[in-house]
N, C-alpha and C positions, 0 to 999 in steps of 0.2 A: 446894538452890536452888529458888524457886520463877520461875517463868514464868506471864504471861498473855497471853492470843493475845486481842485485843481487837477487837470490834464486825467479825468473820470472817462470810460465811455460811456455817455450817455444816452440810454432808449427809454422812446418815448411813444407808449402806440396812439395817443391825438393828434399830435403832429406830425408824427414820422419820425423824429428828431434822432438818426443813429449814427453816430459820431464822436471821437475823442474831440472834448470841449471842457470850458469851467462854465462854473454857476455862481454867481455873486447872489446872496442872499443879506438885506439886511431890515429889520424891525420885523423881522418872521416869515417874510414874502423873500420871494425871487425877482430879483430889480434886473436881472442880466445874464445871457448865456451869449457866451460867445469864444473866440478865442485870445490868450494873452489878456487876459483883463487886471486890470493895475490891483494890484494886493496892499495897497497903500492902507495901513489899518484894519487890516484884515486876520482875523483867527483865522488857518490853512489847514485844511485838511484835503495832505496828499493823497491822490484818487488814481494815481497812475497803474496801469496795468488790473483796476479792477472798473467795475460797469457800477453805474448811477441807475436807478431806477428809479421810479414816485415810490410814496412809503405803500407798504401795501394795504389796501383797504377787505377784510371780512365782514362779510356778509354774515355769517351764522358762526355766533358762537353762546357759548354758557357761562356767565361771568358769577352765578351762582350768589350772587347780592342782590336784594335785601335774603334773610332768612337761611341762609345756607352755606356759612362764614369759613366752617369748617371743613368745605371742599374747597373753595378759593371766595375770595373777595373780589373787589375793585380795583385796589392796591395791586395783589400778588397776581391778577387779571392779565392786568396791563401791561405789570412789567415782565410778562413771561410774552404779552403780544410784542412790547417793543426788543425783545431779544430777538424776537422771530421775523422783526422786519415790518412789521405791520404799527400800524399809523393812525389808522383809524379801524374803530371797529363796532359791529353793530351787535348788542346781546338780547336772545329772546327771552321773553317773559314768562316762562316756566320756575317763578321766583315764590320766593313764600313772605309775604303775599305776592300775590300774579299782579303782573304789570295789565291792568286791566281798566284804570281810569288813571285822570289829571297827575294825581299824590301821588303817585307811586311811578310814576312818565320821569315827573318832576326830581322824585327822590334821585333815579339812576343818574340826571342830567346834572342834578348838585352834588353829588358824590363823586362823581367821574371827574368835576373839574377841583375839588379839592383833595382829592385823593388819587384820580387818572395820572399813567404815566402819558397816557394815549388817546385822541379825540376815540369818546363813546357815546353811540348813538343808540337810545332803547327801540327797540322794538315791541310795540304794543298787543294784548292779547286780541284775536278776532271774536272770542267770548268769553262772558264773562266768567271769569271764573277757571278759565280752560275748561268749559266743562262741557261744551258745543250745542247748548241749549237755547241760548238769550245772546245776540249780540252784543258787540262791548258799543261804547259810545266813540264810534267811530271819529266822528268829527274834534269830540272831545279829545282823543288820542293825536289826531293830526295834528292840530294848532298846539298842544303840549310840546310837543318836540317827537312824537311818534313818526320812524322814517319807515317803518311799513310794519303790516301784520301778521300774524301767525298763532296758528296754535302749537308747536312746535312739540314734539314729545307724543304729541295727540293726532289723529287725523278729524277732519270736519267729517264724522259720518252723514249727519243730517242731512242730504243731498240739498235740500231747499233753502237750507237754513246757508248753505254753501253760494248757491245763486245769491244769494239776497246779498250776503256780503260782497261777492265781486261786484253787485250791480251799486252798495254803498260805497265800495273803496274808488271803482271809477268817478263817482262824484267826486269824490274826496279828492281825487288823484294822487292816491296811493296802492303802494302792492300788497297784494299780498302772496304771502309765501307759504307752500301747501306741503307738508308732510304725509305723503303718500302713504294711506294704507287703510288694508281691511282687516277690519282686526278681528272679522269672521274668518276670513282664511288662514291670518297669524294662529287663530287659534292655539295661544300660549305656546308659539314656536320658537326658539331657543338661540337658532342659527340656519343658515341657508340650508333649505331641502334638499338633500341631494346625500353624494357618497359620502362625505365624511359625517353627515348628523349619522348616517346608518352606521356606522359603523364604530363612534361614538355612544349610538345610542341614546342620542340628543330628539329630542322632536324639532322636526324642521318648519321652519318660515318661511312657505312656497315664492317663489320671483312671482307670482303674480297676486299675491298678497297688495305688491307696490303697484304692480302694472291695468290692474283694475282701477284704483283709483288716478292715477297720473290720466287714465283713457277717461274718465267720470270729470275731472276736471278741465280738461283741454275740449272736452264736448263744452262742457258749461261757461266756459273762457270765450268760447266762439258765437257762444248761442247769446251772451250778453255783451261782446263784443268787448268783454271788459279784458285787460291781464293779468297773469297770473303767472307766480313765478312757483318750478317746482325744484323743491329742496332735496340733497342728497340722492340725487338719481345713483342706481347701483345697477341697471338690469339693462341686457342687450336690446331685450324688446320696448321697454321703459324709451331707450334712444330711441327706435326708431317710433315709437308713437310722436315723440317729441318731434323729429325732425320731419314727417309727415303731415304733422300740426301745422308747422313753419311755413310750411311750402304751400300749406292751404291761409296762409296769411293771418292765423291765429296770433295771438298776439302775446307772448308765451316765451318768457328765458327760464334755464335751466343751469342748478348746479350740480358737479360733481364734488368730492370729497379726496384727499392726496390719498385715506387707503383703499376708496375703491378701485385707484388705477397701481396699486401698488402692494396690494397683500391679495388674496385668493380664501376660499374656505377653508383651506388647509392650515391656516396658522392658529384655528381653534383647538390642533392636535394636542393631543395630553392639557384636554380641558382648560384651555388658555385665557383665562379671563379676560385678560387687556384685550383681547383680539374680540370678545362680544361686543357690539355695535349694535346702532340700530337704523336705517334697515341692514340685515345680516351682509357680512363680507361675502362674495359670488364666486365664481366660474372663472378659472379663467379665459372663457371665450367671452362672461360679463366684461372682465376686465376688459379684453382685445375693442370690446363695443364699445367700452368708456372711452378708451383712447382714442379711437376711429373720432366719435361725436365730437371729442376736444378739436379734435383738426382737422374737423369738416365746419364747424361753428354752431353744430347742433348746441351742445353745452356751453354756454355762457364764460361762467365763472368756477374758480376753485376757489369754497370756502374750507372753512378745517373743521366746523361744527367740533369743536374745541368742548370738551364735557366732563370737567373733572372730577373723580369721586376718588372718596378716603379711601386706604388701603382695606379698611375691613368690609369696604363696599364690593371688594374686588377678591380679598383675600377668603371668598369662601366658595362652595358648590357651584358650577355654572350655573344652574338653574335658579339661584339665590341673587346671583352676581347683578350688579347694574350695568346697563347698557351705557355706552362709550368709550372713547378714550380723550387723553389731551394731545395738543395739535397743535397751537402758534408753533412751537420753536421747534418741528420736525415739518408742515407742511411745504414753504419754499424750498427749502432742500430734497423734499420729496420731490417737487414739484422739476426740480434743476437735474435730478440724479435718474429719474425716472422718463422723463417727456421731452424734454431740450438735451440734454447728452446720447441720447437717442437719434435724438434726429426725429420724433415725433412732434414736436413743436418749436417755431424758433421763439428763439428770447423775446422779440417782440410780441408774441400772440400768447405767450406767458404772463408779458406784464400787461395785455388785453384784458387775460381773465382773472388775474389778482388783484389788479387796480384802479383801473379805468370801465371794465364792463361793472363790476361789484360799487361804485360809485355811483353811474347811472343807474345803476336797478333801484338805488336806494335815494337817488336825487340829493346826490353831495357832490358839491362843488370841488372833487378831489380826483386823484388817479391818475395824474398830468403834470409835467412837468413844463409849467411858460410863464412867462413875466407879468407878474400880477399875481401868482396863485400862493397860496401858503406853501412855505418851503418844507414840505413835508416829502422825505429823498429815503433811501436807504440804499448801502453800496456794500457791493460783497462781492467775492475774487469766487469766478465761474469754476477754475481751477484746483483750487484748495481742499483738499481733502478732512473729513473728520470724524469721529466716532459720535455716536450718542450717546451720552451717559445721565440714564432715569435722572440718577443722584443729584446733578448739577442742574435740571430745571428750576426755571421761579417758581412756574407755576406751585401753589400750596400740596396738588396733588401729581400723583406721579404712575398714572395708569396709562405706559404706552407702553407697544407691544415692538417698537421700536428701537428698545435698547440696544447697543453694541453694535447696530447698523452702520456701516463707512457710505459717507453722503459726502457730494457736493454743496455749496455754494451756502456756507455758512455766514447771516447778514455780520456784516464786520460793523457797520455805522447806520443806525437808528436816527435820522433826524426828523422832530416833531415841531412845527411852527420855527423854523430858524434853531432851534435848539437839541442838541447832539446828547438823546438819552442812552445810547449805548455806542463805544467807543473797543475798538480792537476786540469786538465780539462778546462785551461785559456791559453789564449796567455801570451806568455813569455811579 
């Protein structure tokens, strides 16, 4: 089947490529970019007056399969990532069972292709078990199809047991990815320390709960010469440990998350569920820090760390509540409404850290738009305004605290390998 994406503005941050152009796509690759290109047999999809982009790739999310059906699946995963623009996606192993050897690698990667809307790529536990005791079988996990590791939900307390694995996963060469925290200073802390926990009356989860270990880790990254990539960075000082790391040639990417640079502590007021997170929503001079990092290049990537839980997960005592929220099909448009309509980031340094830096961290051949690559595109009108409405996500579960929100840049056309799984902003 051939496809032409016609008279799109197309950005590209590998090439450079920014420019109103078409894309001839046919057997699921991109055969041709250019201008006027013959439509002779071609399915058209008019692209005028809205921007082309690669599909976007996540780094960090919770696809809640095998074990945990009844927050979301694989199925209701994917199609809530390809509403959100995203193409491929990589989910952590915080699964029951834990993605923690071969079977269970294997399960994600057979599931995903007969039930994915969306390329999905597992991410392996770095112990076994989650339990930060025993390493997992590293090498086993790579050659499975494992695109990097984590304990995700947990932090590596073990300090040694932490070196050892960066000094495996460099063999290996792969990442892994570190969830920051002391969960001696969490000390069962509820939400960010500070004015609103007092006044709430919540126990607070100090900012340096995260920023001791990001500092523990970017020591141990340097000292084994290995990388490491740190997850959901949330704190002003968290950046600049990062970007002082950087400059000392540590070898160290970092993500942020759409609500650290777009909610504040405050939206835990009148005990806000959707709004608990983990690590806690900050400051907004955290936030001002995040945004700085995005457009300085300290921070990498925006994943959405996508985490969905049933309503009676959510619908009771904060302190009961589970930590996150859902996130495909609100991040890009956070992402559009927040940091590019601003003028804090342009579109192309956008689709740097949605699709092409979140590809390299994880060494997939994606995030780029050029001839030869899988025609994995998503296009949406930069202009377009819309509400959010919980009601209407795929996703199974419906814990954002972003309902009713007016956003930009809602993805209109989802195309996965040559093929258009979401059209005029719906599932195919």
């Amino acid at each position: 089947m051939k496809l032409l994406i016609r008279n799109g503005h197309v950005i590209d941050a590998k090439s450079g490529l920014d420019k109103v152009t078409d894309i001839l796509v046919e057997d699921g690759q991109i055969i041709e970019i250019g201008d006027r290109i013959d439509s002779t047999g071609c399915e058209i999809i008019e692209a005028e007056g809205m921007y082309v982009v690669p599909g976007l790739v996540d780094a960090h999310c919770h696809l809640r399969d095998p074990g945990q059906e009844y927050k979301e699946d694989i199925e209701s995963g994917t199609r809530s990532a390809a509403k959100g623009g995203f193409t491929s996606v990589a989910c952590m192993p915080n699964t029951s069972p834990v993605l923690d050897n071969e079977a269970m690698i294997k399960y994600v990667i057979n599931k995903a292709k007969s039930d994915g809307m969306v390329n999905v790529y597992p991410i392996g536990a770095l112990s076994k078990g989650l339990k930060g005791e025993e390493l997992s079988e590293i090498g086993e996990l790579k050659f499975a199809g494992a695109v990097a590791l984590s304990d995700d939900g947990r932090p590596v307390n073990n300090s040694s047991l932490m070196k050892k694995a960066l000094q495996y996963a460099s063999m290996f060469d792969i990442t892994i990815i570190s969830h920051c925290e002391d969960l001696d200073l969490v000390d069962e802390g509820l939400m960010n320390e500070g004015y609103y926990s007092s006044i709430l009356g919540l126990k607070g989860n100090p900012a340096p709960a995260e920023e001791v270990m990001i500092a523990r880790d970017l020591i141990l990254a340097e000292y084994t010469r290995a990388t490491v990539h740190i997850a959901h960075v949330s704190t002003e000082l968290g950046v600049d440990l990062i970007r002082n790391a950087k400059r000392r040639g540590v070898s160290v990417t970092a993500e942020t998350c759409p609500h650290y640079f777009s909610l504040t502590d405050m939206a835990c007021e009148g005990f806000n569920t959707n709004a608990k997170v983990n690590p806690p929503l900050r400051t907004q001079k955290d936030v001002d820090a995040i945004i700085e990092g995005l457009k300085d290049g300290t921070i990498d990537i925006i994943s959405t760390d996508h985490a969905p839980h049933h309503l009676d997960e959510k619908n009771v005592e904060f302190k009961q509540a589970a930590n996150g929220m859902v996130g495909f099909e609100t991040a890009f448009p956070l992402a559009i409404t927040c940091l590019v309509k601003p003028g804090h980031l342009s579109l192309r340094q956008l689709v740097s850290k949605m699709c092409l830096n979140p590809a390299k961290m994880l060494g997939l051949n994606k995030g780029t738009i050029e001839v030869g690559f899988s025609a994995d595109l998503m296009i949406f009108n930069i202009d377009e305004k819309f509400t959010v409405d919980i009601t209407r996500l795929e996703s199974k579960s419906k814990n954002s605290p972003f309902h009713g929100y007016e956003l930009y840049g809602q993805p209109q056309y989802t195309i996965v390998g040559g093929n258009p799984v979401v059209r005029a902003g719906q599932i195919v």
